[in-house]
C-alpha positions in Angstrom: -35.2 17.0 8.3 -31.6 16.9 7.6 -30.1 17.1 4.4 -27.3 14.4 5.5 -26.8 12.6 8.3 -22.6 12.2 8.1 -21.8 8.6 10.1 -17.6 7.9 10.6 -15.6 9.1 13.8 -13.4 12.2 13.4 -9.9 11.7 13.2 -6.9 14.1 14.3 -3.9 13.0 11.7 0.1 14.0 11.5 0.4 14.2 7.3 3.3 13.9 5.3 3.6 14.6 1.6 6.1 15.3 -1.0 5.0 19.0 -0.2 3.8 19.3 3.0 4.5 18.0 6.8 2.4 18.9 9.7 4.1 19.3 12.8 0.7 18.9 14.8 -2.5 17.1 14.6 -5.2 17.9 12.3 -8.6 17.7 12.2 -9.9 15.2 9.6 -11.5 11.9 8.8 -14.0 10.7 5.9 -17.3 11.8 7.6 -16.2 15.1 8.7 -14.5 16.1 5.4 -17.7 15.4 3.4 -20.1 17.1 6.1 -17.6 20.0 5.8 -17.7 20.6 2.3 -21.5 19.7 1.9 -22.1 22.0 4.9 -20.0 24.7 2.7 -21.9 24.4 -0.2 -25.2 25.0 1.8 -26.2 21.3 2.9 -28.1 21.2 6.4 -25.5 18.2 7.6 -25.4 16.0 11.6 -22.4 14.8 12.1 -22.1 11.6 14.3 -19.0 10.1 15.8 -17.2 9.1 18.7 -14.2 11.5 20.0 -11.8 11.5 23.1 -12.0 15.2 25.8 -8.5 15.3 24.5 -9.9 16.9 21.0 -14.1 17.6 22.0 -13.8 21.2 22.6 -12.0 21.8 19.5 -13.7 19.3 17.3 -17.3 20.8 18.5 -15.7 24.6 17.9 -14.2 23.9 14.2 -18.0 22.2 13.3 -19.9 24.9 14.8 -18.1 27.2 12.6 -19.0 25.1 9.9 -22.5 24.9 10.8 -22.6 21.5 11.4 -24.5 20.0 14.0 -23.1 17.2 15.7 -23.8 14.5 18.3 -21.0 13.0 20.1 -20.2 9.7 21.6 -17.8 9.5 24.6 -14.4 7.7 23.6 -11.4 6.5 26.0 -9.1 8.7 23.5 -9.8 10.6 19.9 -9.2 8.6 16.6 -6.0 9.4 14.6 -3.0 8.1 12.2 0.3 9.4 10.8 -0.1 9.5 6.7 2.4 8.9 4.8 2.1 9.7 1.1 3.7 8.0 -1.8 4.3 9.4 -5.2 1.3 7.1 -6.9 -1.1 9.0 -4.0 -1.5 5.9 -1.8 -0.4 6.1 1.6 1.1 4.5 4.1 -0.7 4.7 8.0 0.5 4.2 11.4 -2.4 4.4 14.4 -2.0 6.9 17.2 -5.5 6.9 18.3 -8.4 4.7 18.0 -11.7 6.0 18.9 -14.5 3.7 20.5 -16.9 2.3 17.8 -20.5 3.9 16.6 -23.1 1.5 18.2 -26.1 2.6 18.1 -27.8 5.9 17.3 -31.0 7.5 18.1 -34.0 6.9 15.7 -35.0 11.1 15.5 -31.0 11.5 13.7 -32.2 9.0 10.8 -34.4 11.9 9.5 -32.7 12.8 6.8 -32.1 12.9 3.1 -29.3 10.7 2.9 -27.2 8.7 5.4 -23.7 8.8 4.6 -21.3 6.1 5.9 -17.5 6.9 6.5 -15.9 4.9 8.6 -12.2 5.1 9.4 -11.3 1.7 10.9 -13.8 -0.2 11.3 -16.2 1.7 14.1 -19.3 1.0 11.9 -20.8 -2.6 12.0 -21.8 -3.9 8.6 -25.1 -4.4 10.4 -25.7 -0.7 10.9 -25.9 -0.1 7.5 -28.5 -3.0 7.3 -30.9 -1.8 11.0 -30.1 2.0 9.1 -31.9 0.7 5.6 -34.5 -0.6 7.2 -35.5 2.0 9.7 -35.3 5.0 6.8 -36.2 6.0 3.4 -32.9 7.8 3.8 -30.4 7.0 0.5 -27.6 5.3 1.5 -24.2 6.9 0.3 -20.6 4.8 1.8 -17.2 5.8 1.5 -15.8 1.6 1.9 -12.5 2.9 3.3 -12.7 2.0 7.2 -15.0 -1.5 6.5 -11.6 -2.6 4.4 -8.9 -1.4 6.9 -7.3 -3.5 9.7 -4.6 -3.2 12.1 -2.5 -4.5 14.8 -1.9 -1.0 16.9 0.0 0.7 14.8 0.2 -0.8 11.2 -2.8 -0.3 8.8 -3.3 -2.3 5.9 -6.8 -3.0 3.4 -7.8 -6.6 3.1 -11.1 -8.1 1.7 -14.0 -8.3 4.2 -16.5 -10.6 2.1 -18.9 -9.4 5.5 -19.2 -6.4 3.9 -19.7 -7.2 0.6 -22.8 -9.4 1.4 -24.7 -5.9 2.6 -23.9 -4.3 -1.0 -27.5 -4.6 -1.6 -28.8 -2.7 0.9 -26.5 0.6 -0.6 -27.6 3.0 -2.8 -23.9 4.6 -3.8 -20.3 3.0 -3.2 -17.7 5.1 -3.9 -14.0 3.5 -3.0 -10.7 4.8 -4.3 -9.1 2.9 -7.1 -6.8 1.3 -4.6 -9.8 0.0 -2.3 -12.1 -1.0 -5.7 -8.9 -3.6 -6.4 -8.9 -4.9 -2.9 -12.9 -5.4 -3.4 -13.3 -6.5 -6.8 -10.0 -7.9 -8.0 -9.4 -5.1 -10.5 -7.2 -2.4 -10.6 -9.6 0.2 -12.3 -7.1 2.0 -14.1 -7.9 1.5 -17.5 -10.3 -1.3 -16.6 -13.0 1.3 -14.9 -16.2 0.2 -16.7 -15.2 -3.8 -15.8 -14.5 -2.7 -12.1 -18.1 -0.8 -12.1 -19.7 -3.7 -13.7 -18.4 -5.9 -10.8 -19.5 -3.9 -7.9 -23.4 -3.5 -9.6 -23.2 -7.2 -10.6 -22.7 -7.7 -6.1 -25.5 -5.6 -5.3 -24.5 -1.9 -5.6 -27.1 0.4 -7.3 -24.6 2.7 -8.3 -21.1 2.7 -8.1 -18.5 5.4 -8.4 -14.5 5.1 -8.3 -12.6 8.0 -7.5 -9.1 7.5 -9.2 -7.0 10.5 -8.0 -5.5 13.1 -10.6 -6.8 10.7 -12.9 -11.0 11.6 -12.6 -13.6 8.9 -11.2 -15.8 6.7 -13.0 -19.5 6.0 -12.7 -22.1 3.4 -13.1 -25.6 4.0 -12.8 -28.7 1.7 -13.8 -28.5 2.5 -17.6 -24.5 4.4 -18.5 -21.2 4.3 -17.7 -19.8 7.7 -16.9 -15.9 8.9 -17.2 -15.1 12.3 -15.9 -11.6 14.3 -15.6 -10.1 15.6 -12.6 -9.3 19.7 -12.7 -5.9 19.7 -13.4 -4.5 21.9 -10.2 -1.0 21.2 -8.1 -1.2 18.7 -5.4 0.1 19.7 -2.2 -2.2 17.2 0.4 -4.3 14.7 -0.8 -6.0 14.0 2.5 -9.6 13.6 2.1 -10.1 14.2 -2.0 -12.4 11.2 -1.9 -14.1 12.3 1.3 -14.7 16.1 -0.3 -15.9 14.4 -3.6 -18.7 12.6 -1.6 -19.7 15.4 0.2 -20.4 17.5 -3.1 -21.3 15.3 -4.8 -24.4 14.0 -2.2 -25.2 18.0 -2.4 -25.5 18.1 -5.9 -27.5 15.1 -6.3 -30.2 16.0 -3.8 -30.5 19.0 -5.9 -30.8 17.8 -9.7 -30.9 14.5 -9.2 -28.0 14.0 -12.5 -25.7 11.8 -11.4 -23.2 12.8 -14.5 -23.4 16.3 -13.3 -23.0 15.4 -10.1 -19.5 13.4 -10.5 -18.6 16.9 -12.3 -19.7 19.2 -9.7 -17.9 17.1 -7.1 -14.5 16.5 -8.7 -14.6 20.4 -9.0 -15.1 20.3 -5.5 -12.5 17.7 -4.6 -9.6 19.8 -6.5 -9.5 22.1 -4.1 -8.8 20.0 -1.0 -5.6 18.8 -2.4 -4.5 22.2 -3.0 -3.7 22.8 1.1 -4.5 20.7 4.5 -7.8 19.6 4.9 -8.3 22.3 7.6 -7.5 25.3 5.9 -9.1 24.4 2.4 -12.3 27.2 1.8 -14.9 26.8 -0.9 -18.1 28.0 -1.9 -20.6 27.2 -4.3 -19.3 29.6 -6.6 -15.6 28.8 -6.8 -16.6 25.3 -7.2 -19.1 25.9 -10.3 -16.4 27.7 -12.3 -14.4 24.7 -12.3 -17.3 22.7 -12.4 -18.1 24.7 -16.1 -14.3 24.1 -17.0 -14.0 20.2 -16.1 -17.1 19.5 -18.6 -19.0 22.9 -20.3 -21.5 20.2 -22.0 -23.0 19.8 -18.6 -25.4 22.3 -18.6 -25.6 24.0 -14.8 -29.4 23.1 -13.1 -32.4 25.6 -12.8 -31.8 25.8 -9.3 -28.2 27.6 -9.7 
């Protein structure tokens, strides 16, 4: 049985930043940057996604030296965008691939632990998630990011997708951005993080989390409300922070089962992918629990550690 099964198609992005510009295409997207750093940490992770020939061979050497298994679809060209950062850490996108959507996938890859959703535009069907709940015990973790994002060939933009919101029940964990929790609830978190929460749980979500940047995440589970700091650290590229955060964050849960600690142990882990590109960004358990002890000390580490 796998640990995680990673859904979301892997992207090959041109990034721009204050800091840093990319003169190439690198490897990226939401599902591989969480199998990545969950497969780091010592998760047993599949990774599932359509990609072009243009970027198989790589893609399937970079995740072998990850130790991540994968299975992947054929697609007419590999998934991609050009990111723009602005100074408040949202960006700006512009398409220049799209990869053929995630249809279908065998029954013997639902094995798993958890089954974690994270599309990039819109290759997953709101029904997966639905034929997924009901053919697994599997808990259900989704990044919203690619059920909110639209486009006409080259521009990118969020915009509600009420579709989406009617399988909330059916979803274990939701953790958007602050940026995509205002598109789906109507509230900038900022400051309003517990009311935001409140929202998504009131539509159906067990237990939501908001990432808010170099401003923490928040958390709601059945009972508490949860409010944890970022480690403070210099942002060079903040490609993929949310997509790291889930990926620790699924592999500290499975082991304790704390969803406080959790949030903790994965914004430890998400401070170091915006320290470099997503591709050259190295962790290990124990780099990550040092910062993990300075974020929040009262946290006390698990028995397993």
């Amino acid at each position: 049985m796998y640990d995680i099964v990673a859904i979301g198609n892997p992207v090959y992005d041109m990034i721009r930043t204050p800091k840093l510009n990319t003169k190439e295409r690198e490897v990226s997207g939401c599902s591989t940057n969480a199998a990545v750093f969950a497969a780091s940490l010592g998760a047993n992770v599949l990774l599932i996604g359509s990609i072009g020939r243009d970027y198989k061979s790589h893609f399937e050497k970079e995740m072998e030296k990850q130790k991540i298994e994968t299975y992947l679809l054929p697609s007419r060209e590999t998934g991609g965008f050009d990111l723009f950062y602005f100074p408040n850490g949202d960006r700006k996108l512009r398409v220049i691939g799209v990869a053929d959507p995630i249809k279908d996938i065998p029954k013997k890859f639902l094995e798993a632990k958890v089954i974690f959703f994270g599309p990039v535009l819109q290759e997953i069907s709101v029904e997966l998630i639905k034929k997924i709940r009901n053919s697994t015990d599997a808990m259900i973790f989704v990044d919203p990011q690619g059920f909110i994002r639209y486009t006409d060939e080259e521009r990118v933009w969020r915009a509600p997708n009420p579709q989406f919101y009617s399988y909330f029940k059916y979803i274990d964990f939701l953790k958007p951005n602050e940026f995509e929790a205002e598109i789906i609830t109507g509230i900038y978190p900022l400051g309003k993080e517990k009311e935001s929460l409140e929202k998504l749980k009131s539509n159906g979500v067990k237990n939501p989390i908001i990432t808010l940047g170099a401003n923490g995440s928040a958390l709601l589970d059945g009972k508490n409300y949860f409010r944890i700091s970022a480690y403070p650290t210099e942002e060079i590229d903040p490609t993929g922070a949310g997509d790291s955060y889930a990926g620790a964050f699924i592999y500290y849960y499975l082991k304790t089962g704390n969803i406080l600690c959790s949030g903790i142990f994965a914004s430890a882990a998400a401070s170091f992918m915006v320290e470099d590109l997503p591709s050259r960004v190295k962790i290990n358990f124990n780099n990550v629990t040092e910062r993990f002890k300075e974020i929040d000390d009262a946290c006390e580490m698990e028995k397993f550690l």
